[in-house]
Structure formats: structure tokens, C-alpha cells
N, C-alpha and C positions, 0 to 999 in steps of 0.2 A: 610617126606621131600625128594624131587626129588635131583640127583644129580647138576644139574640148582643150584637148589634153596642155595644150599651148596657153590655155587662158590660168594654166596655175591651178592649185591647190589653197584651200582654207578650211578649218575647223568647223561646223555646227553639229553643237553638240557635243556628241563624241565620234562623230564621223568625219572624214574627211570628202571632201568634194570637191569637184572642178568647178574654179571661180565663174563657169559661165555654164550657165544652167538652162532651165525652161518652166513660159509661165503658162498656163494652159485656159486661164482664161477666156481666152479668144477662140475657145472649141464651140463655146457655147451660143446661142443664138442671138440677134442685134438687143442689143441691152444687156447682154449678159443674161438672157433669160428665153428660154426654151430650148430646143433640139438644135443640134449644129443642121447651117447649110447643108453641107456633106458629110454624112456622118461615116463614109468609107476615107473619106481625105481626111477630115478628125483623127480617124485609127493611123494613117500612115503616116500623119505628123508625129505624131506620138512612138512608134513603133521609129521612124528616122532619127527621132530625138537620140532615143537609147542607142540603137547602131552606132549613131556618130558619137557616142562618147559621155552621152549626159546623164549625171547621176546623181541629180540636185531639181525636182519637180515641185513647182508651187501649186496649189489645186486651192478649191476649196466646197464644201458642199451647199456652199450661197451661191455655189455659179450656175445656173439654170434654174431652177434650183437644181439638184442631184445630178446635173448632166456630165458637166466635165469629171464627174469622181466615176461615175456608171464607165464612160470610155475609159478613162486609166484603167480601169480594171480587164474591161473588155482586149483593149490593148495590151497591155504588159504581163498582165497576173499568170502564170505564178511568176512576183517580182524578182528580178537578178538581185543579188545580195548585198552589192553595192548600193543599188538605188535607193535612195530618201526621197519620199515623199514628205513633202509640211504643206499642211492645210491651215487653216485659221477658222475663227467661232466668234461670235460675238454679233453677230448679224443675221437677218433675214429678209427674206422677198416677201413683197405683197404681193394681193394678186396682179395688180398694176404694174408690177415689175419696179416698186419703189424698192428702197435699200429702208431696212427699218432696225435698231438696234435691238438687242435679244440679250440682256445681259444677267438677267434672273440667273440665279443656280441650277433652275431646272432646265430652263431655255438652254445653258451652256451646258450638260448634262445630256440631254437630247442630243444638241449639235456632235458630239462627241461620238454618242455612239451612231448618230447619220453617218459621220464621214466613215467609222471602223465600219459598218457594214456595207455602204456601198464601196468604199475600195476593196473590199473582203480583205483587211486587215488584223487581230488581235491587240495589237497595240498602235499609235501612230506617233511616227518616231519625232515629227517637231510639232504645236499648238500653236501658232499665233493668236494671241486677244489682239480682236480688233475693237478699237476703240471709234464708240458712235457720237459721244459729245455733239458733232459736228463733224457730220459724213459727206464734207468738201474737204477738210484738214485736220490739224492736230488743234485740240480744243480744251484747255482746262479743266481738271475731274478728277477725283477722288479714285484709282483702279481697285481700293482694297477691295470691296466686296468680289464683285466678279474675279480677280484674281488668284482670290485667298478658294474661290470655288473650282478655278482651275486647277491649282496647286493640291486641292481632296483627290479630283481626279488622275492627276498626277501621280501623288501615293499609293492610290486604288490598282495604280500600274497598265491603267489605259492610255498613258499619254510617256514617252521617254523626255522631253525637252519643250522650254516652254519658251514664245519668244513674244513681240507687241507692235503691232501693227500703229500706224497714225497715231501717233504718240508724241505728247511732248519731254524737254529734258524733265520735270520735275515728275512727270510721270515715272519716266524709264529710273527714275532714281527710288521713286517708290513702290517699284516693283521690284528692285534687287533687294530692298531689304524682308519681300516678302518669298520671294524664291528666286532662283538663278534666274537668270533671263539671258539665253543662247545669242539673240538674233533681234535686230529693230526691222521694219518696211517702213520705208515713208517715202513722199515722192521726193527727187534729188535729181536732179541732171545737171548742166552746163549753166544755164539759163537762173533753173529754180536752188539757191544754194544757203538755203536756211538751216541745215545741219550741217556745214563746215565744222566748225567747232567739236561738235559730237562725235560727226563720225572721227576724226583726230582723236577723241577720247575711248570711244570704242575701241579702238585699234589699241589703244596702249591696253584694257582691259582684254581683248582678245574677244571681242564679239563681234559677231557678223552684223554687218550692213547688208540690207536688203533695197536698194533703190528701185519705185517705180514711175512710171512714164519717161523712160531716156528722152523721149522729145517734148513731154509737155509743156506749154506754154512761154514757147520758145517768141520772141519777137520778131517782126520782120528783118533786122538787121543780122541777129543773132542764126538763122534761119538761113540769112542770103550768103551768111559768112562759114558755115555749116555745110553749105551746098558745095562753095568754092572751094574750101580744104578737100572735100570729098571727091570734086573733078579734076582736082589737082595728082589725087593720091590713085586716081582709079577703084573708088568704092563710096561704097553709096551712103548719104547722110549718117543713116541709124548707125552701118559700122564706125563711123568717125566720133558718133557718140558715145555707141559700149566702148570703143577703145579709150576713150577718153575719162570714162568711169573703170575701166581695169588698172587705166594707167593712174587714178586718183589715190587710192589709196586700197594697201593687199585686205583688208578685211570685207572690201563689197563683193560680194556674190548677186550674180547679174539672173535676171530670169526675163529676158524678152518672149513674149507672149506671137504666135501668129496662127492662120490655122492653114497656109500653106507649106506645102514642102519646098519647095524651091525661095520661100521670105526664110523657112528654118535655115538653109543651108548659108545664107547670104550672111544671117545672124549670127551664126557661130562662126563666121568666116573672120569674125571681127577681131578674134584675138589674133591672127594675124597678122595683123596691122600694128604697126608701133610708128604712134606720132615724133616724133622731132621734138627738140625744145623749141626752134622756131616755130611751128606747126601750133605747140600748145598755148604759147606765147601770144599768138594770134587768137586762137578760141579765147584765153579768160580776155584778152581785149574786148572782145567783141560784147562777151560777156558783161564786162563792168560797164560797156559804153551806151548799153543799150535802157 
């Protein structure tokens, strides 16, 4: 049994996946914008992903722009039949490399068919909207318009599964009454724990959590106390915090992002690690203290 396989099983969608996934963001150039570093290391992170077990890829075609969806394809295609790919729409690059929102019908229309033609896909099996309100965090807004225009494409049977990215609760609530909604992304770690409550709700509803930045804006105590679990246990920060997000609650699906192969294997290394209730007892202290 691969270390993947250890991190469990969850639903998006209609497919099943290994709770610990991959984010591929990080193929793409500083900023998220141009050609990778290495674009032969780009392929063999990707290509190690799948071997080891991963069958849950987050992409999107804002990421260079077109870069990290051009390598999936270069890498993997023709795709193994397990793998899921979910992308997300709602955004664009400047030429500056700002993040700018794109939420017209036509703009998400576009994005749509960007991401099926450079992954050479027909269909793509999950959609995230991501929401721009306020492209720091989740930000109050109205998602019917752009929503109700993902949902045409939905129909149209370009897209299987629709999920929403930086979102608040009254969002996420007024997107189910306009279509399913598989999957949330928002950032969540140790540290940042403004969807407690939700994702608890999720979980009774059967929808995937999607947490991003397992380390972000962690404090120095919370950091120094992070470290010390980590050289206690023989492994390294980031694994003390996927494991700490696997161990949070079974509906989050993890997709740590890197573009090397040797951060890949350390990453997936994490589901085997299982904290203690001492151990955890310790993180949320640290956690509340800070």
C-alpha cells in the first residue's frame, strides 16, 4: 500500500479519490506566471504524482497563463481513467501578472473551453468558480450571474461537476440552491480556522473540502511549535500539517502543490503519520495561544 493510498478515500463528484492529492500550481513560473524553471522537472513531478498513487489534480488555466494545464497534458495524456483533473474559471492574468476577475459569461465560456483544449480534454470533470470580490479572501457577492452561467455550460455537457472556490457561507448557500456544488477551496490550516464550522457542515452534507496554504500565515509561536512536533516525530513541518488536516476532518481533500520530486514524495509521505491526541492537543494549544 502506497503512501496515497493510506491517506483514505472521498467522493468528488461522482468519483472517488485519494484524500491526498496534487496542486500544480507551483509548475508554473515565479508569480505563477510564465514557463516553469524546469520544465523537464515540471514533467517528472507530475508523471511521480500519478506513479505514487495520485488521482485527484488541481490545475487551472490562470496558471501561467496556460502553462501548468499545457504540462498535464504533455505529462500524463492519454489520462489513466482514474485521474480527475478540476480546474477553476473565474479569473485572469494581466500582462503584469496581476490576478484580475473574469466573471462575464463569455469570459467563463472562454475559460472553459481554454482549459478543455489545452488539457486535450472533452469534457472537464470538476469547475471551480472562483470568486474575485476580493482576490486576498472570501468577500460578499451576489454568485448568481456567473454561476447560473456555469451551470448553461454544465448542461451543454462541457463541464461534469461544479465546485467554488474563496467563498463565503452565504455564498456557498446560494450556489446550492442554484446547482449542486461538489467541493469548496478556501485557505484553512492549523493557524487560519475561519471554516470550522462549515467544514463540519459540509461533512454532514457530503461535500469535499478543499483547503489551501497548509502553512499560511502561521505565527511565530505557532511555527516554533509546528517545528517541534515535527522534530519530535521525525518529519518535516508541512507533513505535521497535512497530517493534521487529514486527521481534521474525512471530507478534506489535500492538494499540496511543489515542483520538486523529492518536496513530492516528503508530501505524500504525510499520510503516514498519525498524530497522537497529545500531539494534537498540543497544535490546537498552540493554535488558540497565538
Amino acid at each position: 500500500m502506497s503512501s496515497v493510498d493510506k491517506s483514505g478515500t472521498y467522493t468528488l463528484g461522482d468519483r472517488s479519490v485519494h484524500r491526498l492529492g496534487y496542486g500544480a500550481m507551483q509548475l508554473a513560473g515565479k508569480g505563477v506566471f510564465g514557463p516553469p524553471k524546469d520544465h523537464d522537472a515540471a514533467i517528472a513531478v507530475l508523471r511521480e504524482a500519478v506513479a505514487q498513487g495520485v488521482n485527484h489534480i488541481d490545475t487551472s488555466d490562470f496558471y501561467g497563463p496556460h502553462v501548468t494545464n499545457k504540462l498535464i497534458r504533455e505529462a500524463l495524456a492519454p489520462y489513466p481513467d482514474e485521474l480527475v483533473i478540476v480546474t477553476k474559471i473565474g479569473a485572469r492574468r494581466g500582462d503584469d501578472a496581476s490576478w484580475l476577475p473574469a466573471f462575464a459569461p463569455e469570459e467563463l465560456e472562454k475559460a472553459v473551453h481554454d482549459n478543455l483544449r489545452n488539457l486535450g480534454l472533452d469534457v472537464l470533470d470538476v469547475v471551480n468558480l472562483r470568486l474575485m470580490f476580493d482576490v486576498h479572501g472570501p468577500a460578499e457577492g451576489s454568485i448568481e450571474a456567473p454561476l447560473t452561467a456555469l451551470a448553461e455550460l454544465q448542461r451543454k455537457g462541457l463541464v461534469r461537476h461544479i465546485g467554488l472556490s474563496n467563498v463565503t457561507r452565504a455564498q456557498i448557500a446560494e450556489g446550492r440552491r442554484i446547482c449542486e456544488i461538489v467541493s469548496v477551496q478556501n485557505q484553512y490550516n492549523l493557524a487560519h480556522r475561519d471554516d470550522d464550522a462549515l467544514i463540519d457542515q459540509l461533512a454532514r452534507d457530503g461535500v469535499a473540502y478543499v483547503p489551501f496554504f497548509p502553512l499560511g500565515g502561521f505565527s511565530p509561536l505557532q511555527s516554533s511549535t509546528l517545528s517541534g512536533v515535527a522534530e519530535r516525530l521525525g518529519a518535516t513541518p508541512m507533513q505535521v500539517a497535512l497530517a493534521w488536516l487529514l486527521q481534521r476532518s474525512p471530507n478534506i481533500l489535500l492538494i499540496p502543490g511543489t515542483s520538486s520530486v523529492e518536496h513530492l514524495r516528503e508530501n505524500l509521505a504525510a499520510a503516514e503519520l498519525e498524530l497522537s491526541e497529545d500531539v494534537l492537543r498540543e497544535l490546537e494549544g498552540a493554535a488558540k495561544a497565538a
